[in-house]
Predicted model as a PDB file, atoms N, CA, C, CB and O in Angstrom, pLDDT in the B-factor column:
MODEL        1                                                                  
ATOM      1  N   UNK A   1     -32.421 172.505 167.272  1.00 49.00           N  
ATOM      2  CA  UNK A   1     -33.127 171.447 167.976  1.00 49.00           C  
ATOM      3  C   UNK A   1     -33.169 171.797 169.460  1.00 49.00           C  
ATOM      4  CB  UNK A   1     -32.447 170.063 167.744  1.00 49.00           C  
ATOM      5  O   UNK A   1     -32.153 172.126 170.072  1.00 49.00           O  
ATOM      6  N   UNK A   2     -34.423 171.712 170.037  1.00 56.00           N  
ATOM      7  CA  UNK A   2     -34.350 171.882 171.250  1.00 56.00           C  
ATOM      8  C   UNK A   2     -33.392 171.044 172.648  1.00 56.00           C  
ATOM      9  CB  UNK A   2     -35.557 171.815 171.315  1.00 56.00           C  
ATOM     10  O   UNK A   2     -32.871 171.457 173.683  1.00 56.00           O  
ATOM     11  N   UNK A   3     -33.482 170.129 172.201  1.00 58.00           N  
ATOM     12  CA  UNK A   3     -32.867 168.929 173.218  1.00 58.00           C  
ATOM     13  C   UNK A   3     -31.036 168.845 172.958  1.00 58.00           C  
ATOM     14  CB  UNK A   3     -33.740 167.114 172.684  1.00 58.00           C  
ATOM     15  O   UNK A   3     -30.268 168.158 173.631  1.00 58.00           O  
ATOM     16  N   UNK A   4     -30.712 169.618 171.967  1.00 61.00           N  
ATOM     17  CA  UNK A   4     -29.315 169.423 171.252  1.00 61.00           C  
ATOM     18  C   UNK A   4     -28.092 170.070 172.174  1.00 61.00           C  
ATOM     19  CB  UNK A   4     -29.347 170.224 169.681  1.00 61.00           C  
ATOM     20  O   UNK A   4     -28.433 171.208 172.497  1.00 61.00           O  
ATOM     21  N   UNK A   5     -27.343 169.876 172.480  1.00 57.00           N  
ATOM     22  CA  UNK A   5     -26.278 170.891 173.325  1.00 57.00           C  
ATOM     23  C   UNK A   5     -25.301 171.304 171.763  1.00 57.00           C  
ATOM     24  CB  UNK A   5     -25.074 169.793 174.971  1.00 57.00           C  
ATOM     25  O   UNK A   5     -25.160 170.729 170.684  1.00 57.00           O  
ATOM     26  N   UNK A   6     -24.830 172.463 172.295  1.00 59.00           N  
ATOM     27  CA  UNK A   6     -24.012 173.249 171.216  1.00 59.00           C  
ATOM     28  C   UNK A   6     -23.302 173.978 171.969  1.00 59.00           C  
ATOM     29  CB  UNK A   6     -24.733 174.106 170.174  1.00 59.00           C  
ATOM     30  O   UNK A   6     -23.828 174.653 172.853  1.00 59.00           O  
ATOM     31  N   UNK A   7     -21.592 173.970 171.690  1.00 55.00           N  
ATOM     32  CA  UNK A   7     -20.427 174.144 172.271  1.00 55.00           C  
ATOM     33  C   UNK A   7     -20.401 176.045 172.107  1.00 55.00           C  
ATOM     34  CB  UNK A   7     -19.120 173.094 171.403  1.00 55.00           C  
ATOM     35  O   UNK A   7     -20.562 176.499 170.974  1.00 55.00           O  
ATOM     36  N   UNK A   8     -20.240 176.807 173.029  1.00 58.00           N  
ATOM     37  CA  UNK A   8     -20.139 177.739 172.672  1.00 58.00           C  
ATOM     38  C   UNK A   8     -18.860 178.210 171.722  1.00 58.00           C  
ATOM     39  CB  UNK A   8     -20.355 178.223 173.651  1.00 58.00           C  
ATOM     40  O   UNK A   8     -17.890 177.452 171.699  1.00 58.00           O  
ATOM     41  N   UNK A   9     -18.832 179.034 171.191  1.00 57.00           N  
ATOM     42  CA  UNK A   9     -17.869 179.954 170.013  1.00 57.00           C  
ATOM     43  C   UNK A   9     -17.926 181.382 170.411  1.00 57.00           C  
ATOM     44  CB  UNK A   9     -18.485 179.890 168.298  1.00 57.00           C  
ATOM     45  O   UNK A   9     -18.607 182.080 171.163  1.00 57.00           O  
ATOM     46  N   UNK A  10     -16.746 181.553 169.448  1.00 54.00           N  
ATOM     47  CA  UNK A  10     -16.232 182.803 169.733  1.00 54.00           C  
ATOM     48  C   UNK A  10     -16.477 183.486 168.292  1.00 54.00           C  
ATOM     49  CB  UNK A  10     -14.644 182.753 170.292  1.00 54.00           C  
ATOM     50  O   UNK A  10     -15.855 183.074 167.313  1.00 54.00           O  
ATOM     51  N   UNK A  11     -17.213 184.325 168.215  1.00 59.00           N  
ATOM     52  CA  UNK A  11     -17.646 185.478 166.810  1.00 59.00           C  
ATOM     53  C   UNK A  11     -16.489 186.347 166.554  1.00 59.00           C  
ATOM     54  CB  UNK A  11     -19.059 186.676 167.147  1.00 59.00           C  
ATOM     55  O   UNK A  11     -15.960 187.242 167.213  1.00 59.00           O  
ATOM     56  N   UNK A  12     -16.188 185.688 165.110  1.00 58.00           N  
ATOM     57  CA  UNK A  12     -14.874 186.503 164.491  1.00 58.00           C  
ATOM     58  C   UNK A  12     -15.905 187.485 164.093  1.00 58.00           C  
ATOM     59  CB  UNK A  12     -13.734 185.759 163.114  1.00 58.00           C  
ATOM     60  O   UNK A  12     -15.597 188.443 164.801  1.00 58.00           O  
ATOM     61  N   UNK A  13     -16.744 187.781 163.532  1.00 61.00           N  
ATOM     62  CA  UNK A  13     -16.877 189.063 162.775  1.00 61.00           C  
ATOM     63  C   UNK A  13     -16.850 190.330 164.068  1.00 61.00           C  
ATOM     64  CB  UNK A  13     -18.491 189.019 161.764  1.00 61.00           C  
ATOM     65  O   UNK A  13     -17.212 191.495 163.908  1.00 61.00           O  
ATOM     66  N   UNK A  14     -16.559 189.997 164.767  1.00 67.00           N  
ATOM     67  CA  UNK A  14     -16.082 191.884 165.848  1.00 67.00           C  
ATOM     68  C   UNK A  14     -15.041 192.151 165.886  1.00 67.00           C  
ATOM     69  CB  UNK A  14     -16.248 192.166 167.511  1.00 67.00           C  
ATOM     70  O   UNK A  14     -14.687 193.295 166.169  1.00 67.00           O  
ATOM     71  N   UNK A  15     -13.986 190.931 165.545  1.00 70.00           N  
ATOM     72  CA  UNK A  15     -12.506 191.167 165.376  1.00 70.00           C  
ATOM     73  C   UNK A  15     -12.004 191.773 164.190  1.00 70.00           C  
ATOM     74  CB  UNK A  15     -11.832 190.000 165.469  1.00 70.00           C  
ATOM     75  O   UNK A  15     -11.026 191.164 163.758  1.00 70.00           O  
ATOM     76  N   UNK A  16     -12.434 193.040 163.328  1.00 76.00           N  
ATOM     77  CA  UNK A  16     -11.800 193.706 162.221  1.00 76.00           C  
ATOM     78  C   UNK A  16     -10.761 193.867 162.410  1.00 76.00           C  
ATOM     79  CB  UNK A  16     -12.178 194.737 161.834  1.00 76.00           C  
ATOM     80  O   UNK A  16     -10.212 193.959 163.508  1.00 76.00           O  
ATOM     81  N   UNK A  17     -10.159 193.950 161.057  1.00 77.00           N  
ATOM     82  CA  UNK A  17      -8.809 195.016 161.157  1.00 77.00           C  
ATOM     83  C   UNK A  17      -8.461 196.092 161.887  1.00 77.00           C  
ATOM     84  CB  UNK A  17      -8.621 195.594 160.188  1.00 77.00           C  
ATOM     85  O   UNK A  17      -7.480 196.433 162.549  1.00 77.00           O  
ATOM     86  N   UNK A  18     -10.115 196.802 161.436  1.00 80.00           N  
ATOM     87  CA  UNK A  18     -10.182 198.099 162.439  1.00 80.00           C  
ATOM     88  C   UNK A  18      -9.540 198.172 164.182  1.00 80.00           C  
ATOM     89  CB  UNK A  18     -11.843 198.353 162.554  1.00 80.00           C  
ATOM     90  O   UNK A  18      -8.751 198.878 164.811  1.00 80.00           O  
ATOM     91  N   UNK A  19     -10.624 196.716 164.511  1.00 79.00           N  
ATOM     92  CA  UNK A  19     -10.003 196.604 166.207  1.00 79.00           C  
ATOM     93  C   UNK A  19      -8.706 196.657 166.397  1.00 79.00           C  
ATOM     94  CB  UNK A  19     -10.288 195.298 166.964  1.00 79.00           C  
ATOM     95  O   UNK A  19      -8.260 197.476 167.201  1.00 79.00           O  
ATOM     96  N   UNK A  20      -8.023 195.963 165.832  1.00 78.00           N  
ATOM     97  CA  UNK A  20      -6.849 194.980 166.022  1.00 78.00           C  
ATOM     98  C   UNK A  20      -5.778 196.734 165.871  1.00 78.00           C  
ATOM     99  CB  UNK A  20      -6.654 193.253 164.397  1.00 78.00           C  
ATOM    100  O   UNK A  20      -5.151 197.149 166.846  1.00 78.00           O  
ATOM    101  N   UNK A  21      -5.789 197.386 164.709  1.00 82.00           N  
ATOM    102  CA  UNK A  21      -5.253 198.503 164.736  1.00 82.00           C  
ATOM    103  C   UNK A  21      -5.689 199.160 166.350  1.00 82.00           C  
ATOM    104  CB  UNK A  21      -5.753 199.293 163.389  1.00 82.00           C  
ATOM    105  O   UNK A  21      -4.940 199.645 167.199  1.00 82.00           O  
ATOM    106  N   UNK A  22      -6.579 199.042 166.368  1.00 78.00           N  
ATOM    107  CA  UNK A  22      -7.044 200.206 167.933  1.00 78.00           C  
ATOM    108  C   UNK A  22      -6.117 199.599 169.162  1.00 78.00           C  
ATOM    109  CB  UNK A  22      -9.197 200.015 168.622  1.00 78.00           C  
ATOM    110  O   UNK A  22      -5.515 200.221 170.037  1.00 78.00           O  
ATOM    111  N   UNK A  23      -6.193 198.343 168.960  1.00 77.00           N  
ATOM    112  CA  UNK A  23      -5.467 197.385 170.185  1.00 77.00           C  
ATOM    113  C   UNK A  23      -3.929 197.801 170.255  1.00 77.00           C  
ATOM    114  CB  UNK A  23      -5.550 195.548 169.809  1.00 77.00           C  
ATOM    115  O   UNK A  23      -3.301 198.073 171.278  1.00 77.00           O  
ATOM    116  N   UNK A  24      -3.390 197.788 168.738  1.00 81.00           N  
ATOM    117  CA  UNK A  24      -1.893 197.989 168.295  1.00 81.00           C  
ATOM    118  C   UNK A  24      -1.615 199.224 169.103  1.00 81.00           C  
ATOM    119  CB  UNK A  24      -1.608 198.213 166.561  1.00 81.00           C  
ATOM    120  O   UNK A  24      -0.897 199.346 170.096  1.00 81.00           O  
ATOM    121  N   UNK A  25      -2.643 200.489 168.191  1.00 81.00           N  
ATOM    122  CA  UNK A  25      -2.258 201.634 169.116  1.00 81.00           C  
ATOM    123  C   UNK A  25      -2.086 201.679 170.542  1.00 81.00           C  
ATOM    124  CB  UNK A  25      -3.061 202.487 168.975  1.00 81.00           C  
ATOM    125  O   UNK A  25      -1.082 202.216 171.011  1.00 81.00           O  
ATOM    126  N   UNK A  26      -3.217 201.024 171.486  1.00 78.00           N  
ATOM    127  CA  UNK A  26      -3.454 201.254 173.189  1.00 78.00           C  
ATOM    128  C   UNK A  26      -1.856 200.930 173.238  1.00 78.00           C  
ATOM    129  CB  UNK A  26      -4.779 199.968 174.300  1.00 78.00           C  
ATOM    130  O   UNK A  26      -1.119 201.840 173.619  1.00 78.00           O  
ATOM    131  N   UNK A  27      -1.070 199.192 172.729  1.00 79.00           N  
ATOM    132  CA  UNK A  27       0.280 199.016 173.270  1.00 79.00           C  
ATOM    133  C   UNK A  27       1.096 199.959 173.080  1.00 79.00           C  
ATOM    134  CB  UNK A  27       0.883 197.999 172.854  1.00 79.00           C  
ATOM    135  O   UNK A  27       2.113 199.971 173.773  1.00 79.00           O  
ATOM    136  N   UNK A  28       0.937 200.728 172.357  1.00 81.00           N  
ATOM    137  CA  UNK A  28       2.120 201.170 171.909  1.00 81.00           C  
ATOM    138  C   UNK A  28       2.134 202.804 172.081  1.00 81.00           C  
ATOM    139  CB  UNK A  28       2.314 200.661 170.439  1.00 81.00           C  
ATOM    140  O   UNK A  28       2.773 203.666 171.478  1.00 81.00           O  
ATOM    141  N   UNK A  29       1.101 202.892 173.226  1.00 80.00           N  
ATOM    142  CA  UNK A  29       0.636 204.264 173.584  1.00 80.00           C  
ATOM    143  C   UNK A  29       0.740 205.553 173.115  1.00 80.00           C  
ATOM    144  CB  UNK A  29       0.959 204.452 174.474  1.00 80.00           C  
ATOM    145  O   UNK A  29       1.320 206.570 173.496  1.00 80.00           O  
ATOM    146  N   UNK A  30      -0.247 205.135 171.829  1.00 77.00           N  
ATOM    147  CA  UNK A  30      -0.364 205.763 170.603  1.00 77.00           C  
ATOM    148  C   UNK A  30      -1.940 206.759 171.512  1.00 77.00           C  
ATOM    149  CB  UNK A  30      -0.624 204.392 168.906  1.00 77.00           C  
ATOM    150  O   UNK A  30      -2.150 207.967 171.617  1.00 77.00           O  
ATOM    151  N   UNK A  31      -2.562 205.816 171.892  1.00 69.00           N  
ATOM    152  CA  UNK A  31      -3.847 206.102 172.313  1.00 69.00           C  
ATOM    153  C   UNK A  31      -4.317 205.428 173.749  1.00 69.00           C  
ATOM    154  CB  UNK A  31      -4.727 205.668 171.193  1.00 69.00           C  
ATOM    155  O   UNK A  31      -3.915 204.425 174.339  1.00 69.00           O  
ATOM    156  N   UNK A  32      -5.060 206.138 173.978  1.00 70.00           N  
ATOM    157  CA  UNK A  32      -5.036 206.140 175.657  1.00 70.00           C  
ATOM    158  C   UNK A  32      -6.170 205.354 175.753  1.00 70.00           C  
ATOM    159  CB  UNK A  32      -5.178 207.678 176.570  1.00 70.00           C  
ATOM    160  O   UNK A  32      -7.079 205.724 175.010  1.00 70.00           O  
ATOM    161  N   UNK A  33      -6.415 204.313 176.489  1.00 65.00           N  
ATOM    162  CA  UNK A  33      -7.163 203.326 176.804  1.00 65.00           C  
ATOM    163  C   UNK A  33      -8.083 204.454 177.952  1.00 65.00           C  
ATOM    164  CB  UNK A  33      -6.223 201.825 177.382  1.00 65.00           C  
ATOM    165  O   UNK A  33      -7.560 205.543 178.189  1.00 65.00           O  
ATOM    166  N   UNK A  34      -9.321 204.136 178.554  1.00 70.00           N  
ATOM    167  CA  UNK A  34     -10.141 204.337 179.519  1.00 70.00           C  
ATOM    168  C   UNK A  34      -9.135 204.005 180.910  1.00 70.00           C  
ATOM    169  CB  UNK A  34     -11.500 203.402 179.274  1.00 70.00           C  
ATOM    170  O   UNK A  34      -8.526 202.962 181.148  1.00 70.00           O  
ATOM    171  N   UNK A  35      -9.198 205.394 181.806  1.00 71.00           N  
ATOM    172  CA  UNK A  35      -8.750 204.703 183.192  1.00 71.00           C  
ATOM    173  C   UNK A  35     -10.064 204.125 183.900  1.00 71.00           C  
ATOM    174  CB  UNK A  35      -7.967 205.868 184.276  1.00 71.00           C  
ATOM    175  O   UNK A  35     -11.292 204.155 183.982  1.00 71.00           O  
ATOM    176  N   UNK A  36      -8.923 203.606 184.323  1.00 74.00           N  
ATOM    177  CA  UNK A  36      -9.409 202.255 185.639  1.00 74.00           C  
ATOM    178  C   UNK A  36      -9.809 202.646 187.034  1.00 74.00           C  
ATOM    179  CB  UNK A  36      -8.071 201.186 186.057  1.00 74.00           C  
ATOM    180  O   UNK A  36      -8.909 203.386 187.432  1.00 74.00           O  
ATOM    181  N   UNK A  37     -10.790 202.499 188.041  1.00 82.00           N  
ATOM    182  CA  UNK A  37     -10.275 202.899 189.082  1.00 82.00           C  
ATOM    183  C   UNK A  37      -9.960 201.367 190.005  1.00 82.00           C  
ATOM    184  CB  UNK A  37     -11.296 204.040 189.706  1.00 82.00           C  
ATOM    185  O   UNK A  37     -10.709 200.390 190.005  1.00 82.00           O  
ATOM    186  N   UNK A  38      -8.853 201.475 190.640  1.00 83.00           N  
ATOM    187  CA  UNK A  38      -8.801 200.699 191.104  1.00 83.00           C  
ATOM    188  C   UNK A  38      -9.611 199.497 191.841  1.00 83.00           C  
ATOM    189  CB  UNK A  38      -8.325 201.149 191.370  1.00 83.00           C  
ATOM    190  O   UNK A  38      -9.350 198.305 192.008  1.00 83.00           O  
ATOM    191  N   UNK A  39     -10.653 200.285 192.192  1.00 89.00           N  
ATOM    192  CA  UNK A  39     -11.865 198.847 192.732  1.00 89.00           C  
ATOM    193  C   UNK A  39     -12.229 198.281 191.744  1.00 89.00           C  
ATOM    194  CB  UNK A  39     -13.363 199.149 193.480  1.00 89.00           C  
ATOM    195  O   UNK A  39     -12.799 197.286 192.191  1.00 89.00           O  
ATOM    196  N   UNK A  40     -12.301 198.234 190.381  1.00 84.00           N  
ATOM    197  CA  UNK A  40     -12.009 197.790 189.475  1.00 84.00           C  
ATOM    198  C   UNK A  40     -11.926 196.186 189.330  1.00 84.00           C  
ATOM    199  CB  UNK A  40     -11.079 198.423 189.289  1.00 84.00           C  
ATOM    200  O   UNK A  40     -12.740 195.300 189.071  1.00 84.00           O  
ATOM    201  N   UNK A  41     -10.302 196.251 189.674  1.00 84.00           N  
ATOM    202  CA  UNK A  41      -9.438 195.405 189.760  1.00 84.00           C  
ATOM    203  C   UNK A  41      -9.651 194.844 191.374  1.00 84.00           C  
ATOM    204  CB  UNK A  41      -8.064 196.052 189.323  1.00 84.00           C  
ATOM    205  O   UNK A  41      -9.158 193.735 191.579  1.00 84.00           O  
ATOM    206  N   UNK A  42     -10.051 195.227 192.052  1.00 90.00           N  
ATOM    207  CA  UNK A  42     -10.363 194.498 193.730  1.00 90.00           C  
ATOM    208  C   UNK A  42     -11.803 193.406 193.447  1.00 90.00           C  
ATOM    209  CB  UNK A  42     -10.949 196.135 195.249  1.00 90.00           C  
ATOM    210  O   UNK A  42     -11.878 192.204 193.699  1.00 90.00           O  
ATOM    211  N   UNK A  43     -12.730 194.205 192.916  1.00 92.00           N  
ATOM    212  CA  UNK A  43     -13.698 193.644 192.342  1.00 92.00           C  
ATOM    213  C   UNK A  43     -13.716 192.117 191.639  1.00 92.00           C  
ATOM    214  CB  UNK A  43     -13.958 194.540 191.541  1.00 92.00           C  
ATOM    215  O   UNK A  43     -14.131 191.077 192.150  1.00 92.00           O  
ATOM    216  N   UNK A  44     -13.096 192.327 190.219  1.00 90.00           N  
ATOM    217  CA  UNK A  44     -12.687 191.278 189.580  1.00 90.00           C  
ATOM    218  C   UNK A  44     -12.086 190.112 190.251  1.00 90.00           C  
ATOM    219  CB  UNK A  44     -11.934 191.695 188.765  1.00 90.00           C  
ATOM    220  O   UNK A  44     -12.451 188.938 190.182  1.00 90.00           O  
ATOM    221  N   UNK A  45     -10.768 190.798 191.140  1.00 93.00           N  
ATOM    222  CA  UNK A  45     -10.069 189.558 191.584  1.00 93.00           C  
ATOM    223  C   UNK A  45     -11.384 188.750 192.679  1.00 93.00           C  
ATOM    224  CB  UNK A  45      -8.377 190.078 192.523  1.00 93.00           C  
ATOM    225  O   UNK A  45     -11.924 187.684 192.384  1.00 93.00           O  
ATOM    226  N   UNK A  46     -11.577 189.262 193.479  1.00 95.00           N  
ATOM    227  CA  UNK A  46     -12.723 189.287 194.269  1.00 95.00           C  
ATOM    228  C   UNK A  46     -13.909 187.754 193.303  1.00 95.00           C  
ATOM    229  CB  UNK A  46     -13.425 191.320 194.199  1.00 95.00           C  
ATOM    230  O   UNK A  46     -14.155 186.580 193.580  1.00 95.00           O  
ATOM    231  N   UNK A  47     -14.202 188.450 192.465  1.00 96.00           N  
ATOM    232  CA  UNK A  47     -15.294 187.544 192.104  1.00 96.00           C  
ATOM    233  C   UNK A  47     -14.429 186.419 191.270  1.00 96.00           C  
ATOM    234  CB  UNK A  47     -16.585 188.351 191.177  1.00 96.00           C  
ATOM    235  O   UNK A  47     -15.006 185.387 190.931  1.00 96.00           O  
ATOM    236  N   UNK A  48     -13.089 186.613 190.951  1.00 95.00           N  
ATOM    237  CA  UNK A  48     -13.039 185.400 190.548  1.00 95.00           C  
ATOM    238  C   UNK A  48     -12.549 184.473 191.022  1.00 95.00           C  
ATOM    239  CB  UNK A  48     -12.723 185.341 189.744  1.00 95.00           C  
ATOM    240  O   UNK A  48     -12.465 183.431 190.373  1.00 95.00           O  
ATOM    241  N   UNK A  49     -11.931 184.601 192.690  1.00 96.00           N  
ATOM    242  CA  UNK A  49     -11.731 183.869 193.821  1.00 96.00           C  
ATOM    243  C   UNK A  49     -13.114 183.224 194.350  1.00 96.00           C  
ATOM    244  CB  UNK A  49     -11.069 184.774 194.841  1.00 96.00           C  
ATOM    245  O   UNK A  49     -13.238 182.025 194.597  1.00 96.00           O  
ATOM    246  N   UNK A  50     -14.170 184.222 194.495  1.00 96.00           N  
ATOM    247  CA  UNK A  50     -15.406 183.444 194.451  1.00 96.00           C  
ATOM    248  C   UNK A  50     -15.786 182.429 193.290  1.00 96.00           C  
ATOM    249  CB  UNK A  50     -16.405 184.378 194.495  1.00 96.00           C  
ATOM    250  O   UNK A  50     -16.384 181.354 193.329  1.00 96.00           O  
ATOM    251  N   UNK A  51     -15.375 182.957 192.522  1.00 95.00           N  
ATOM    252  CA  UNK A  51     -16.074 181.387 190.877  1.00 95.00           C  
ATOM    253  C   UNK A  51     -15.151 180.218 191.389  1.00 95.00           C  
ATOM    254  CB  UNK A  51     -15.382 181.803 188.344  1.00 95.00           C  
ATOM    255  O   UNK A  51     -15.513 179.071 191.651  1.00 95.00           O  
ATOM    256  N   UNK A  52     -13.746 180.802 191.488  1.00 96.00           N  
ATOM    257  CA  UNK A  52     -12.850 179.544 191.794  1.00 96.00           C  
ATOM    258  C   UNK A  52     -13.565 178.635 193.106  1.00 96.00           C  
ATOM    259  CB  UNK A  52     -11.154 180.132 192.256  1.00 96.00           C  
ATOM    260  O   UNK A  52     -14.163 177.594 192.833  1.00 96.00           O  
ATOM    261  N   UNK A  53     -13.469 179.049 194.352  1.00 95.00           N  
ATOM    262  CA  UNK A  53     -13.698 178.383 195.256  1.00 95.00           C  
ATOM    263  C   UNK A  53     -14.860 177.794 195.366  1.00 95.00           C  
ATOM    264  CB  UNK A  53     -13.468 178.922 196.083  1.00 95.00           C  
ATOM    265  O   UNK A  53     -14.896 176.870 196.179  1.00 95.00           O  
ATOM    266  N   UNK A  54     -16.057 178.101 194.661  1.00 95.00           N  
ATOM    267  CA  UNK A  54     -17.439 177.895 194.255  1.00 95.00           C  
ATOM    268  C   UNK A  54     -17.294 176.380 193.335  1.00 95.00           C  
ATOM    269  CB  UNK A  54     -18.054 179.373 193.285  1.00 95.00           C  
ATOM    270  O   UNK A  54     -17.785 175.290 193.628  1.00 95.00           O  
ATOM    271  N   UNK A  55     -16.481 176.727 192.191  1.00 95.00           N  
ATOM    272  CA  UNK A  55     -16.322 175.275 191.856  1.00 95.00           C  
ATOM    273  C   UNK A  55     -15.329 174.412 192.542  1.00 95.00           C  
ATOM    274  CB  UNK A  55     -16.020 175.174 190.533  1.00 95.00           C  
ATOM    275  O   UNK A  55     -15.387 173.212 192.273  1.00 95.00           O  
ATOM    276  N   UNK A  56     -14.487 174.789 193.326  1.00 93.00           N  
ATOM    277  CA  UNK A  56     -13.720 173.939 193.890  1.00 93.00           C  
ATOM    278  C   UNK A  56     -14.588 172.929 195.035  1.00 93.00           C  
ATOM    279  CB  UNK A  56     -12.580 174.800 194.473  1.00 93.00           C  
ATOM    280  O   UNK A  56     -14.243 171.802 195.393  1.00 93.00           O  
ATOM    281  N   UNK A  57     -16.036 173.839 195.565  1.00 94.00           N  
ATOM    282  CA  UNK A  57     -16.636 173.275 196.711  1.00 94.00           C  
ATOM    283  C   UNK A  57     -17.337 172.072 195.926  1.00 94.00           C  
ATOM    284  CB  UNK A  57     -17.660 174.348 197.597  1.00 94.00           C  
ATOM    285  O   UNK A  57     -17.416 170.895 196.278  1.00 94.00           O  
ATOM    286  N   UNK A  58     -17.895 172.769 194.604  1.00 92.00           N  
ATOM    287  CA  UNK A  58     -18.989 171.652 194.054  1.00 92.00           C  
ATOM    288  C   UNK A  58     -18.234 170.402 194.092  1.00 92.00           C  
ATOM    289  CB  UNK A  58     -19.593 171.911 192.433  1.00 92.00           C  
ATOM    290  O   UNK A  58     -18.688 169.454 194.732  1.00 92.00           O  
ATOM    291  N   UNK A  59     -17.128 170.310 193.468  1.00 91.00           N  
ATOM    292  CA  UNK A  59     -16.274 168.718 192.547  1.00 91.00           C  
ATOM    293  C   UNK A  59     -15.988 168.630 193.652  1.00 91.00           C  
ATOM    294  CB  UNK A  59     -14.872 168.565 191.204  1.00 91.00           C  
ATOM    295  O   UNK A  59     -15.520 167.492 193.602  1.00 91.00           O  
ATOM    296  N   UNK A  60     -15.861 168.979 194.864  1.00 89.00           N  
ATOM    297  CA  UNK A  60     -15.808 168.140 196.105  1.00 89.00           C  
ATOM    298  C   UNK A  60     -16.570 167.534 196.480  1.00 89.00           C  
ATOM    299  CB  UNK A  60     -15.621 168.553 196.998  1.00 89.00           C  
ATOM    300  O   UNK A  60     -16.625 166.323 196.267  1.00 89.00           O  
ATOM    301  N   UNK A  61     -17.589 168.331 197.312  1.00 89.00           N  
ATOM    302  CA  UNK A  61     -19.194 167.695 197.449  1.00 89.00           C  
ATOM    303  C   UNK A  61     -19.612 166.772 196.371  1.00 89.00           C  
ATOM    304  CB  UNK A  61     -20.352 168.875 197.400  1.00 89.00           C  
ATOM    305  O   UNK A  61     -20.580 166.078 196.681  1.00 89.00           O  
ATOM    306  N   UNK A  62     -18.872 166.482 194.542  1.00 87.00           N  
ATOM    307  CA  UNK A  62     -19.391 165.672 193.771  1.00 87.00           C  
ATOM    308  C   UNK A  62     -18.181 164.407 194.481  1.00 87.00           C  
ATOM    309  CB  UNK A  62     -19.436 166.225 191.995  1.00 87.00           C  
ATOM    310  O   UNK A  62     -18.524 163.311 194.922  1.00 87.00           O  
ATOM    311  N   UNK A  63     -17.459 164.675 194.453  1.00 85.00           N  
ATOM    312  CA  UNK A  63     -16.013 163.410 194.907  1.00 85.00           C  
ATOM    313  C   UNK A  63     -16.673 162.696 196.271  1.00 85.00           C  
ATOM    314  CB  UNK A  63     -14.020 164.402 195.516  1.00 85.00           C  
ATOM    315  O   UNK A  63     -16.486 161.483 196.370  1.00 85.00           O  
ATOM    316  N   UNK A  64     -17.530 163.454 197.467  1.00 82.00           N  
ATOM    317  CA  UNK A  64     -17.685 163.032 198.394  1.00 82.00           C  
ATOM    318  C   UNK A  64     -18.805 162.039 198.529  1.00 82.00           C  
ATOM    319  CB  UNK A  64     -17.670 163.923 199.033  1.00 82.00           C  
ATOM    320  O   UNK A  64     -18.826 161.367 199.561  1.00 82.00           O  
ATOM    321  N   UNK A  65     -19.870 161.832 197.495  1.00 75.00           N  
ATOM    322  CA  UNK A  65     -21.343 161.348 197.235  1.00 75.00           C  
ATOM    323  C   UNK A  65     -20.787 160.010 196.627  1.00 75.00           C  
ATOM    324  CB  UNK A  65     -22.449 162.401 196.110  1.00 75.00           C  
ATOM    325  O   UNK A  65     -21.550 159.063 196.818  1.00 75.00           O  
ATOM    326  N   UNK A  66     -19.615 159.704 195.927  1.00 71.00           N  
ATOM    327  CA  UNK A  66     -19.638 158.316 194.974  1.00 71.00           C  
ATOM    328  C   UNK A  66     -19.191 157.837 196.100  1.00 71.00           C  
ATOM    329  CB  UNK A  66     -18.715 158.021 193.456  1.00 71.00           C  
ATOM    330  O   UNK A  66     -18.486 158.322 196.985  1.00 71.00           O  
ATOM    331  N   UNK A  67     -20.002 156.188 195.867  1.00 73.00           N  
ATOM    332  CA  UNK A  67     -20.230 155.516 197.178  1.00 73.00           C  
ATOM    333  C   UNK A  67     -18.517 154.534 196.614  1.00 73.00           C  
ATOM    334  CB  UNK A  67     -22.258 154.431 197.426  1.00 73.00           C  
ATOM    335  O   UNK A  67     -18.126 154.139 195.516  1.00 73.00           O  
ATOM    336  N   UNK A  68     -17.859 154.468 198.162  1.00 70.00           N  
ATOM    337  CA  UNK A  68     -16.673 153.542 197.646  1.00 70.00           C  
ATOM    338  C   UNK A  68     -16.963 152.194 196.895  1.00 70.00           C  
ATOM    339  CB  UNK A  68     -15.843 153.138 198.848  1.00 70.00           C  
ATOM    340  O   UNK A  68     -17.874 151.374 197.011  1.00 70.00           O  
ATOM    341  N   UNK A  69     -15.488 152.281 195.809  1.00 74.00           N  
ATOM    342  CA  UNK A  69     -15.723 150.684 195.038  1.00 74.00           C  
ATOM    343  C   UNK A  69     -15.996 149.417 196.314  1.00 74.00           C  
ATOM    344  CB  UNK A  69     -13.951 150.165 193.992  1.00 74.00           C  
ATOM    345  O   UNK A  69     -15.957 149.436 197.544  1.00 74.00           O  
ATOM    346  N   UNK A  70     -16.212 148.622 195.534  1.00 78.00           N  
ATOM    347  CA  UNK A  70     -16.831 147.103 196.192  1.00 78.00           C  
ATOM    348  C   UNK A  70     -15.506 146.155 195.993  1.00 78.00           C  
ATOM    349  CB  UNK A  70     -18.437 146.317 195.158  1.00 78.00           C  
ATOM    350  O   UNK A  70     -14.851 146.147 194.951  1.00 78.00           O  
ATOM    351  N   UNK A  71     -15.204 145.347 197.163  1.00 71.00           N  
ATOM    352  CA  UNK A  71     -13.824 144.373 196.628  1.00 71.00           C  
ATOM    353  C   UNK A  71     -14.246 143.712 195.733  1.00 71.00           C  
ATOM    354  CB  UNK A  71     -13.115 143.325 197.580  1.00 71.00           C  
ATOM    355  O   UNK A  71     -15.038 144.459 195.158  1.00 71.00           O  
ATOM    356  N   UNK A  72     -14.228 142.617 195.147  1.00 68.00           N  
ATOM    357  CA  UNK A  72     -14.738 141.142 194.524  1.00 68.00           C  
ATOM    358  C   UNK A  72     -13.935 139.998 195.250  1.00 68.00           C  
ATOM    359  CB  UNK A  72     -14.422 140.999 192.747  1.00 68.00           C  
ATOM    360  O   UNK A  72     -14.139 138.819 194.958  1.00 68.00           O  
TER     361      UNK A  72                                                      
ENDMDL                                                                          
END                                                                             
């Protein structure tokens, strides 16, 4: 339906056995994962200090617009 909202999910069928063995191995440094280069990780943190503070500005700017309650 066009007008319908639908909660996103998470697709089990990519999670095989197969993966889950590959994952086992990387811990247990059976098998060597892809290196990293460090900007990498500067990057990431980077943008997700931006998502954070991005929504932290919105629900403010939303907190600051509701007009105060009324006594009776």
């Amino acid at each position: 339906m066009p007008g319908r909202l639908v909660a996103p999910t998470m697709r089990f069928r990519h999670l095989t056995p197969g993966y889950f063995r590959v994952l086992q191995m990387q811990v247990a440094g059976e098998l060597k994962a892809e290196p990293r280069s460090p900007l990498s990780g500067i990057v990431a943190t980077l943008l997700a200090v931006l998502g954070l503070g991005g929504s932290c500005y919105a629900v403010w700017k939303m907190v600051g617009q509701q007009p105060p309650p009324q006594a009776r």
